[in-house]
N, CA, C and O atoms as a GROMACS GRO file, in nm:
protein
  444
    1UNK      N    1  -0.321   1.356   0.244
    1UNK     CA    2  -0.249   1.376   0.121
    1UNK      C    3  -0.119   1.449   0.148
    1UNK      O    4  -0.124   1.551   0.216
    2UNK      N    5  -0.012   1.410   0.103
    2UNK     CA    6   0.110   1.477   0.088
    2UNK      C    7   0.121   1.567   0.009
    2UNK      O    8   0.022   1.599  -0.057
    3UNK      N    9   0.244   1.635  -0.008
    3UNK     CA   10   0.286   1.773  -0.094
    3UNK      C   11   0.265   1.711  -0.205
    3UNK      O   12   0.197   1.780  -0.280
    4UNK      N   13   0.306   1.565  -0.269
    4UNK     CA   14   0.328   1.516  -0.394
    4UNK      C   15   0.185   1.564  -0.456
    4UNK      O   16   0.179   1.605  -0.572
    5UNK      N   17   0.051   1.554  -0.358
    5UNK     CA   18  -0.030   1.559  -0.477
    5UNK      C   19  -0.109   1.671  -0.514
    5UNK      O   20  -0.205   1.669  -0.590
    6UNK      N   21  -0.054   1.784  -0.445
    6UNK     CA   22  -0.084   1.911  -0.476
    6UNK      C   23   0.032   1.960  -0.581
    6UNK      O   24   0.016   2.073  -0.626
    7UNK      N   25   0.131   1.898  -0.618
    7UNK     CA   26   0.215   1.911  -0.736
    7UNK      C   27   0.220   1.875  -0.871
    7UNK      O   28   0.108   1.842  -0.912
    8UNK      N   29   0.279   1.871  -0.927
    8UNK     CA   30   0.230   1.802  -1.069
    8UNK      C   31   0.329   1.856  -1.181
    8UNK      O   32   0.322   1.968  -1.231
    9UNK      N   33   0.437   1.745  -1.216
    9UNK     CA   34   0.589   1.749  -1.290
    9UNK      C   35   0.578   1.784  -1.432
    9UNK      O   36   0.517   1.712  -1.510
   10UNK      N   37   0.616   1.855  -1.456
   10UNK     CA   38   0.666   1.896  -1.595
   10UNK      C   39   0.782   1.835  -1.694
   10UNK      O   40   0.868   1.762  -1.645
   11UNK      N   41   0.783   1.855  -1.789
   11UNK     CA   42   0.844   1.775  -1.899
   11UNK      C   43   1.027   1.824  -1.858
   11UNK      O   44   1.123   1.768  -1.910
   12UNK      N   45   1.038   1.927  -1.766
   12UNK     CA   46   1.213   1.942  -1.729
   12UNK      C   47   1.196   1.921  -1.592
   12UNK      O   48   1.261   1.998  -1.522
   13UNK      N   49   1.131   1.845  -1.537
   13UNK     CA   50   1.144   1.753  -1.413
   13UNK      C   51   1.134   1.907  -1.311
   13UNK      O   52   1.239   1.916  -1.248
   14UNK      N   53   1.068   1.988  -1.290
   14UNK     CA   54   1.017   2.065  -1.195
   14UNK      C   55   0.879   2.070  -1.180
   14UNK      O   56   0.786   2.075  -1.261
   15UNK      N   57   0.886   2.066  -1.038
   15UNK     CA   58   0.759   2.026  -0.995
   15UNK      C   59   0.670   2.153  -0.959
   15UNK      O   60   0.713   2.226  -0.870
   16UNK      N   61   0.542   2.188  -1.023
   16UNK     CA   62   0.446   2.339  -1.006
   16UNK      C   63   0.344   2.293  -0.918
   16UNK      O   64   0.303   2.177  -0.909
   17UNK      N   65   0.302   2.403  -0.849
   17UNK     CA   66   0.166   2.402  -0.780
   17UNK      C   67   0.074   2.375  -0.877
   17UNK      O   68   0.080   2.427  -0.988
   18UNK      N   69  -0.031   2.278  -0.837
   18UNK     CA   70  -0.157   2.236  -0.917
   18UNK      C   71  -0.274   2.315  -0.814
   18UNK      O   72  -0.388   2.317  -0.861
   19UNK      N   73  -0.258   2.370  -0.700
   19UNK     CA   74  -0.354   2.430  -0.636
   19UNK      C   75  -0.256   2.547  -0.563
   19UNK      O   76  -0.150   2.534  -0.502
   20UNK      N   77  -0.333   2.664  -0.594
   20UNK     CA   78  -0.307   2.817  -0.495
   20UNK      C   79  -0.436   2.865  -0.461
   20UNK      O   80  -0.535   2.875  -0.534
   21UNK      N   81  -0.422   2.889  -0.349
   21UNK     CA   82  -0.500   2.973  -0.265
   21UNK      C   83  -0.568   3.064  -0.312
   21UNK      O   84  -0.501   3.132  -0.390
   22UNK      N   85  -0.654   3.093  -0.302
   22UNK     CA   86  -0.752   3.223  -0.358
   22UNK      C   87  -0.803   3.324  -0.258
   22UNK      O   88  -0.879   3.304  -0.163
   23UNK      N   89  -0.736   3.456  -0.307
   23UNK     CA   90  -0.799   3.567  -0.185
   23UNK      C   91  -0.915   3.680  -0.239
   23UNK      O   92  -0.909   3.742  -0.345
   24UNK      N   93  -1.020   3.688  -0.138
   24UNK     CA   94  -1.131   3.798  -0.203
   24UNK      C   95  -1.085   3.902  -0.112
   24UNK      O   96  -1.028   3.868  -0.009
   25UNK      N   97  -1.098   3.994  -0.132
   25UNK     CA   98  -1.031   4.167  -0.091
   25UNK      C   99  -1.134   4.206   0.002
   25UNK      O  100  -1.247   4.226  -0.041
   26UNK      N  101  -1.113   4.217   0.108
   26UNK     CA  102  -1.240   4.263   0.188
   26UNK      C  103  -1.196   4.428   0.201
   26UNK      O  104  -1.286   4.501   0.242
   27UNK      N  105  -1.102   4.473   0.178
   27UNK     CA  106  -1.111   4.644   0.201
   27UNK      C  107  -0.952   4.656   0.277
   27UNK      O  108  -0.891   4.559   0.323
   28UNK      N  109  -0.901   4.806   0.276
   28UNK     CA  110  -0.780   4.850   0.329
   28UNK      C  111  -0.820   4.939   0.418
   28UNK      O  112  -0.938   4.942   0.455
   29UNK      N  113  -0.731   5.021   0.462
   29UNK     CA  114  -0.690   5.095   0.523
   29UNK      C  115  -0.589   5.199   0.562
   29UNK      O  116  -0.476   5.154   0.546
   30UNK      N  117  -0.590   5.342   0.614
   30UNK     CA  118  -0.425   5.364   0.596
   30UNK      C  119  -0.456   5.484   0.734
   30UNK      O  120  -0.532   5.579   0.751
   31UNK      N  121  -0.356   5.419   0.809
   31UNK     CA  122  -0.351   5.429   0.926
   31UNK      C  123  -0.253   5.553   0.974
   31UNK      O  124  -0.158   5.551   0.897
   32UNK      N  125  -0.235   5.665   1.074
   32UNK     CA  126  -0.178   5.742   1.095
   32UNK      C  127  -0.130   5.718   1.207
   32UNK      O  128  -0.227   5.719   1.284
   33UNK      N  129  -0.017   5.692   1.276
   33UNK     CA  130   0.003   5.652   1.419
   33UNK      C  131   0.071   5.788   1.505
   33UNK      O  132   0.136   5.875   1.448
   34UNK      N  133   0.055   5.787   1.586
   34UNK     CA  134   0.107   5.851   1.706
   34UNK      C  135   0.188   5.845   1.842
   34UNK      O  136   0.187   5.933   1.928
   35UNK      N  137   0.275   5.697   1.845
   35UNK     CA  138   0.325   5.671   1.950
   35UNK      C  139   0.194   5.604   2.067
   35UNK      O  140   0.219   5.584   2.186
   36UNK      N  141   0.141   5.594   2.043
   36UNK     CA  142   0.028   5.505   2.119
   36UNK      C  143  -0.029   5.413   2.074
   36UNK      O  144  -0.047   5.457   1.960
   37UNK      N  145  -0.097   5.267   2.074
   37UNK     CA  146  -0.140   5.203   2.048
   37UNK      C  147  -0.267   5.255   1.970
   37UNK      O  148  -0.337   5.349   2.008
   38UNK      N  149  -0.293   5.159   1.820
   38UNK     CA  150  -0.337   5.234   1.717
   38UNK      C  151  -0.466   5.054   1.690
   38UNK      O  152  -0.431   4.939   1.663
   39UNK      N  153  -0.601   5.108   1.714
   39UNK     CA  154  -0.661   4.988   1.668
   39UNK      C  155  -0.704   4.995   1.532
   39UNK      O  156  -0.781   5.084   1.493
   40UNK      N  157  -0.655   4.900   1.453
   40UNK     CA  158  -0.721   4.876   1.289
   40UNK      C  159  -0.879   4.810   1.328
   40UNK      O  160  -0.912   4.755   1.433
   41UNK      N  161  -0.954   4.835   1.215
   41UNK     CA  162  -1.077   4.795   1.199
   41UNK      C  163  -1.105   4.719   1.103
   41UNK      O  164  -1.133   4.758   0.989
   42UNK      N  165  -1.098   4.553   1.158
   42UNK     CA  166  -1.086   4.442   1.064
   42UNK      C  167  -1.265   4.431   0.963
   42UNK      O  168  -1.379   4.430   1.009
   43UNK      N  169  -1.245   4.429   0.904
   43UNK     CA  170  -1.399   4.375   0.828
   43UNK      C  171  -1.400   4.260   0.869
   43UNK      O  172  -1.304   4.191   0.905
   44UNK      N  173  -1.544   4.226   0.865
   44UNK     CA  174  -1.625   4.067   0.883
   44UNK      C  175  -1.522   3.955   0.815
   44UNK      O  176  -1.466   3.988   0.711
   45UNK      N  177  -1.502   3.848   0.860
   45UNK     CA  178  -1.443   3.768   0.799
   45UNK      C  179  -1.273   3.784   0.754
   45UNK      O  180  -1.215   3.733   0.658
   46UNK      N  181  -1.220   3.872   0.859
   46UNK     CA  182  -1.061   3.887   0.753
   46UNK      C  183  -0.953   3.779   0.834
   46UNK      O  184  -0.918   3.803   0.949
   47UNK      N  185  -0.921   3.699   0.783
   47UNK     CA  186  -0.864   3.586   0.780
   47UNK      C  187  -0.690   3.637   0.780
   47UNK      O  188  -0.596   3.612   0.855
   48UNK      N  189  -0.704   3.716   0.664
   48UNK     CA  190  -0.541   3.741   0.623
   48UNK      C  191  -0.558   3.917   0.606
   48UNK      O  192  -0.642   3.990   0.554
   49UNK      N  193  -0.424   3.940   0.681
   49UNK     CA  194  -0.363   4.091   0.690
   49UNK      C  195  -0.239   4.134   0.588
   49UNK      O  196  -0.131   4.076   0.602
   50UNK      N  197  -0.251   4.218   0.502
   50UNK     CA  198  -0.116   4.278   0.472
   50UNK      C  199  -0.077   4.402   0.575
   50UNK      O  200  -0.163   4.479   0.616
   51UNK      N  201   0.043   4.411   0.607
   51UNK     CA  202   0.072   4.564   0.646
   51UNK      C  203   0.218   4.618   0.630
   51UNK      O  204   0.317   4.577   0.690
   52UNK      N  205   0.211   4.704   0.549
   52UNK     CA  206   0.290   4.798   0.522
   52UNK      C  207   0.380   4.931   0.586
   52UNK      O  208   0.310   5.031   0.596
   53UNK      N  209   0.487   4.946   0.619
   53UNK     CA  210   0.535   5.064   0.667
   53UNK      C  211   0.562   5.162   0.630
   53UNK      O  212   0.641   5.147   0.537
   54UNK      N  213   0.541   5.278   0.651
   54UNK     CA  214   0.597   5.434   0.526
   54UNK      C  215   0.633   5.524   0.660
   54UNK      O  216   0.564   5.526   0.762
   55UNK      N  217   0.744   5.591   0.640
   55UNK     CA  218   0.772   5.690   0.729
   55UNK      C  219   0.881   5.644   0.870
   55UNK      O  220   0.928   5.724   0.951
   56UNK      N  221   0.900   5.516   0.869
   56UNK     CA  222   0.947   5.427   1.001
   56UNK      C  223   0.929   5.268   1.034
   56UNK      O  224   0.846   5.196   0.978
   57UNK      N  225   1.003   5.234   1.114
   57UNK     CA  226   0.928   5.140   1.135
   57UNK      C  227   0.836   5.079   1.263
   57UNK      O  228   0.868   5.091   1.382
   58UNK      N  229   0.703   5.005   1.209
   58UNK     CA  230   0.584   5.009   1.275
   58UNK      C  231   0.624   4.864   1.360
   58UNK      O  232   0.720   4.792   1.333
   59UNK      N  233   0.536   4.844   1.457
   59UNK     CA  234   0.511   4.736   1.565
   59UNK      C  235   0.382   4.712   1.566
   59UNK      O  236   0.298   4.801   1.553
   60UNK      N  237   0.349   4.566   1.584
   60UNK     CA  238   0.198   4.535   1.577
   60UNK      C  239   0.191   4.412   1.666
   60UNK      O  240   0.290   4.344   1.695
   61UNK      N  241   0.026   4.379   1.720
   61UNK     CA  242  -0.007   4.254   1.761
   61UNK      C  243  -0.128   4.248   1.737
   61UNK      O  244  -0.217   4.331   1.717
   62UNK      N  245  -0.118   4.106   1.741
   62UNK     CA  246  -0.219   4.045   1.717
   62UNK      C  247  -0.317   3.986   1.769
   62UNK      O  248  -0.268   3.888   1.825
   63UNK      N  249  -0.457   3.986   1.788
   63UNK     CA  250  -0.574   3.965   1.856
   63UNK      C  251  -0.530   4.036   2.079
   63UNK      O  252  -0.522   3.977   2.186
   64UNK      N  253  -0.523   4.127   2.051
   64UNK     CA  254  -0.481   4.222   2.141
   64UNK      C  255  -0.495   4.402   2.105
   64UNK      O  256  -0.457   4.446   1.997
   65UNK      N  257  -0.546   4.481   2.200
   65UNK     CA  258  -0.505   4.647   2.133
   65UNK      C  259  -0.407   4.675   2.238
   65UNK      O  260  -0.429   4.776   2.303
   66UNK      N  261  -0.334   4.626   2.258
   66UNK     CA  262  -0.207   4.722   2.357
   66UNK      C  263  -0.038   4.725   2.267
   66UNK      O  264   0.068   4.746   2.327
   67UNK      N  265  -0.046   4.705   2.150
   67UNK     CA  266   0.079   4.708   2.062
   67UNK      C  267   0.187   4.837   2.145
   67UNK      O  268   0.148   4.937   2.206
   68UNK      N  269   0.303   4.800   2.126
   68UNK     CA  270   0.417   4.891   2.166
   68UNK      C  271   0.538   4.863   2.148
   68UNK      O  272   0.578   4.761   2.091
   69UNK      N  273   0.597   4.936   2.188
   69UNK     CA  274   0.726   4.906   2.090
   69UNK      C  275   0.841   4.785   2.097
   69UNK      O  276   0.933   4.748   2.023
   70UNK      N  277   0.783   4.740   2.234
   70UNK     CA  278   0.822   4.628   2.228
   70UNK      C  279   0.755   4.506   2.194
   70UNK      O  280   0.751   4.407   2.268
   71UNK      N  281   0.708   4.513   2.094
   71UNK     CA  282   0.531   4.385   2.045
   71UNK      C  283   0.658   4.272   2.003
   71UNK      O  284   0.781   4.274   2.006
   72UNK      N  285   0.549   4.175   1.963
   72UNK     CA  286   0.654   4.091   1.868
   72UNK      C  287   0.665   4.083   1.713
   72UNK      O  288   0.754   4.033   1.644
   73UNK      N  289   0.529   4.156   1.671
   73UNK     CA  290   0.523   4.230   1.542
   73UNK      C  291   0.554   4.286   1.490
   73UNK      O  292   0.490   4.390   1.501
   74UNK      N  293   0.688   4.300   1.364
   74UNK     CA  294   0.755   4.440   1.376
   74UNK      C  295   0.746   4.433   1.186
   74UNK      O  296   0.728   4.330   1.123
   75UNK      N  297   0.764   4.567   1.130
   75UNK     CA  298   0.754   4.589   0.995
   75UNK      C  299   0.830   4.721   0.980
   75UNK      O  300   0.810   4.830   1.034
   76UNK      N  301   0.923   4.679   0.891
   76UNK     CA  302   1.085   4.782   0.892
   76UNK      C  303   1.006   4.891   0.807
   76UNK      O  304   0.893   4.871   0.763
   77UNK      N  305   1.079   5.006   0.789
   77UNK     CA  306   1.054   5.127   0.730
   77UNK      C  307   1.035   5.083   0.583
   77UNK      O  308   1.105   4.985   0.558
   78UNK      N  309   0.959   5.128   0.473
   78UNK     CA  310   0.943   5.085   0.367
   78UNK      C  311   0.943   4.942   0.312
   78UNK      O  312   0.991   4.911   0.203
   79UNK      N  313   0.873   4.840   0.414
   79UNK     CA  314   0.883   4.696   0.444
   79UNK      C  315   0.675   4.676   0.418
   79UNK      O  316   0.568   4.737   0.416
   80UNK      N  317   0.743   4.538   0.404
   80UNK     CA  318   0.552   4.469   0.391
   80UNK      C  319   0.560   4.324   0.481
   80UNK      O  320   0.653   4.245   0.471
   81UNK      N  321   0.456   4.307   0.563
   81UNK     CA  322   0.455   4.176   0.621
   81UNK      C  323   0.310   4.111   0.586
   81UNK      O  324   0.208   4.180   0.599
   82UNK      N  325   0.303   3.962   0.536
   82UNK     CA  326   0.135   3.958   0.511
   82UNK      C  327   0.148   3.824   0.637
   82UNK      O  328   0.250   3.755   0.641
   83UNK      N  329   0.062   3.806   0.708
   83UNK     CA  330  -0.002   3.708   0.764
   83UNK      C  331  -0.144   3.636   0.750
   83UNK      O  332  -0.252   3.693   0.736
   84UNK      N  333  -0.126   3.530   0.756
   84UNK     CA  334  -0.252   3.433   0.766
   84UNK      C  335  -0.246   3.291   0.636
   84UNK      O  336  -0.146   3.254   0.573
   85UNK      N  337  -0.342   3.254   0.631
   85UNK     CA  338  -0.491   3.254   0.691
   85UNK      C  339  -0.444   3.181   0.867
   85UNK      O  340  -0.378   3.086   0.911
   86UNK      N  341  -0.566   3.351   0.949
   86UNK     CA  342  -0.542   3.307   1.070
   86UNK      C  343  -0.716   3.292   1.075
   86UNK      O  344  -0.796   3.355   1.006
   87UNK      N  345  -0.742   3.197   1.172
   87UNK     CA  346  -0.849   3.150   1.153
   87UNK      C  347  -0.941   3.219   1.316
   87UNK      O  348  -1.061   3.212   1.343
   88UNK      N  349  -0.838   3.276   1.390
   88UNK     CA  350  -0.875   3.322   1.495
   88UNK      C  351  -0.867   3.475   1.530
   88UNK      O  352  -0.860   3.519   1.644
   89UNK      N  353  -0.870   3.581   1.368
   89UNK     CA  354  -0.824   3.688   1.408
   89UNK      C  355  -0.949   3.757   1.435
   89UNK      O  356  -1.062   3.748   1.385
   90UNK      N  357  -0.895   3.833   1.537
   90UNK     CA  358  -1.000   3.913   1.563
   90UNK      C  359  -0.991   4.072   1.651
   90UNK      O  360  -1.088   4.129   1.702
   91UNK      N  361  -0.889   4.107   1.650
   91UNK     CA  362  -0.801   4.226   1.684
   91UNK      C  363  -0.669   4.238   1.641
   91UNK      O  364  -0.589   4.149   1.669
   92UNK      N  365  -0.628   4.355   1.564
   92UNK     CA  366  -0.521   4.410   1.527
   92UNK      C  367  -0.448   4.538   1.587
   92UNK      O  368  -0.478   4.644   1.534
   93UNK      N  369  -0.384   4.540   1.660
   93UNK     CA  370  -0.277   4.715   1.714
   93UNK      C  371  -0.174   4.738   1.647
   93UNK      O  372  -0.101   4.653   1.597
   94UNK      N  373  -0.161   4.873   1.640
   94UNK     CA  374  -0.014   4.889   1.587
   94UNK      C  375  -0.002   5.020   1.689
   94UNK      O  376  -0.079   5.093   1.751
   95UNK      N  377   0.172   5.006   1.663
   95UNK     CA  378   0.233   5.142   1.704
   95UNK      C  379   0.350   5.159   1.622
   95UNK      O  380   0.420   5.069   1.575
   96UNK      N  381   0.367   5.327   1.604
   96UNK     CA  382   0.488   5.364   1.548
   96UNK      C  383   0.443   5.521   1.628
   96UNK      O  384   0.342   5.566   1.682
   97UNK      N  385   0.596   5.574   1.598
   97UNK     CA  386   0.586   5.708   1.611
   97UNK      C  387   0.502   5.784   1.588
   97UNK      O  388   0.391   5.736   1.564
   98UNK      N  389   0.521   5.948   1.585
   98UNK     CA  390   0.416   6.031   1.540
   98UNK      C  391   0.476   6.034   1.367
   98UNK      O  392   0.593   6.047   1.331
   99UNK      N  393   0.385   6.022   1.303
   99UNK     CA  394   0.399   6.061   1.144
   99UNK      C  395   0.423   5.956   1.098
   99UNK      O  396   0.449   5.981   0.980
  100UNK      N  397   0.434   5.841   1.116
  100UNK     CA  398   0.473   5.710   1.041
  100UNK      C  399   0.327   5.599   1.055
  100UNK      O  400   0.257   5.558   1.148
  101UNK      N  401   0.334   5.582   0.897
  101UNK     CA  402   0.180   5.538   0.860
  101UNK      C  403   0.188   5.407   0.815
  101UNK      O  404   0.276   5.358   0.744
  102UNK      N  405   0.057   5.338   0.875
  102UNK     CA  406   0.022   5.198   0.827
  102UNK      C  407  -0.043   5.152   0.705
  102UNK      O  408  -0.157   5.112   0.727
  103UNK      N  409  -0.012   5.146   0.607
  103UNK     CA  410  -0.116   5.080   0.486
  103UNK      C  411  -0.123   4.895   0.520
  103UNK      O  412  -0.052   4.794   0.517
  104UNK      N  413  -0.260   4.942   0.553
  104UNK     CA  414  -0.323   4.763   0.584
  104UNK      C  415  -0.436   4.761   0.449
  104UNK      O  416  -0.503   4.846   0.392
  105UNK      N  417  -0.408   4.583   0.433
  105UNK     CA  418  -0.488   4.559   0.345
  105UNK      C  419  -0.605   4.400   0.391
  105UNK      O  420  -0.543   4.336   0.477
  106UNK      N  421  -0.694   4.353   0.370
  106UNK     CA  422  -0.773   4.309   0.436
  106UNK      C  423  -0.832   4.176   0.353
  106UNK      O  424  -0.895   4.200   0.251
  107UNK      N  425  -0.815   4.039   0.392
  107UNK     CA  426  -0.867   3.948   0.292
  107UNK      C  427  -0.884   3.801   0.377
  107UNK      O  428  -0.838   3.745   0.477
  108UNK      N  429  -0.998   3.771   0.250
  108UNK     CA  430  -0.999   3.587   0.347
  108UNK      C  431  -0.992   3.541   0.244
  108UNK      O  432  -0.988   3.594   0.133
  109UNK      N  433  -0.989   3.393   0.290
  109UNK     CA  434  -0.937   3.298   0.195
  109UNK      C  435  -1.093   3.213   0.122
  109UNK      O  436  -1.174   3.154   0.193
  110UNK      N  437  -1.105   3.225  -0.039
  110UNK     CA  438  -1.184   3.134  -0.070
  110UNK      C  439  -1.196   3.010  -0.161
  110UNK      O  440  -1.092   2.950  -0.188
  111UNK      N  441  -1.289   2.973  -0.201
  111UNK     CA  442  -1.253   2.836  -0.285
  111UNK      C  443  -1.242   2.866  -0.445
  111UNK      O  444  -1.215   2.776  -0.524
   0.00000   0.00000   0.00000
């Protein structure tokens, strides 16, 4: 099936989603970093990550714990990045300085 048939036209010729994704909340987190690689603790089943920066900005990777400052994950100071649905996650790292904190949030995808 193409994009056409997950769409569906309206009377001023714009075309809306007829299907969105549905997320159940598996739990957050809020993380304190220290300049060292920082492991989050994914719940059963988390498919999709939010993460948030406060204080700086954070570095992260993915299905790996050795995050640093040179990762390829990066989330600016007062910034949000969400990823997924990853179907293979299964380790999260972060790093930032001392005093600059992670708010992660935790979800999979359902029907």
């Amino acid at each position: 099936m193409g994009l056409r048939a997950f769409l569906h036209r309206q009377a001023n010729r714009v075309f809306h989603p007829s299907y969105l994704p549905r997320w159940h909340y598996l739990g957050g987190e809020r993380l304190e970093l220290d300049e060292g690689p920082t492991a989050a603790t994914l719940p059963e089943g988390t498919e999709i990550f939010e993460i948030s920066a406060e204080g700086g900005n954070i570095s992260y990777s993915i299905n790996t714990l050795n995050a640093n400052v040179n990762s390829s994950g990066w989330v600016p100071q007062n910034g949000g990045r969400i990823h997924g649905p990853l179907s293979n996650l299964t380790q999260l790292s972060l790093w930032g300085a001392l005093g600059e904190i992670a708010h992660l949030l935790y979800y999979r995808e359902s029907n």
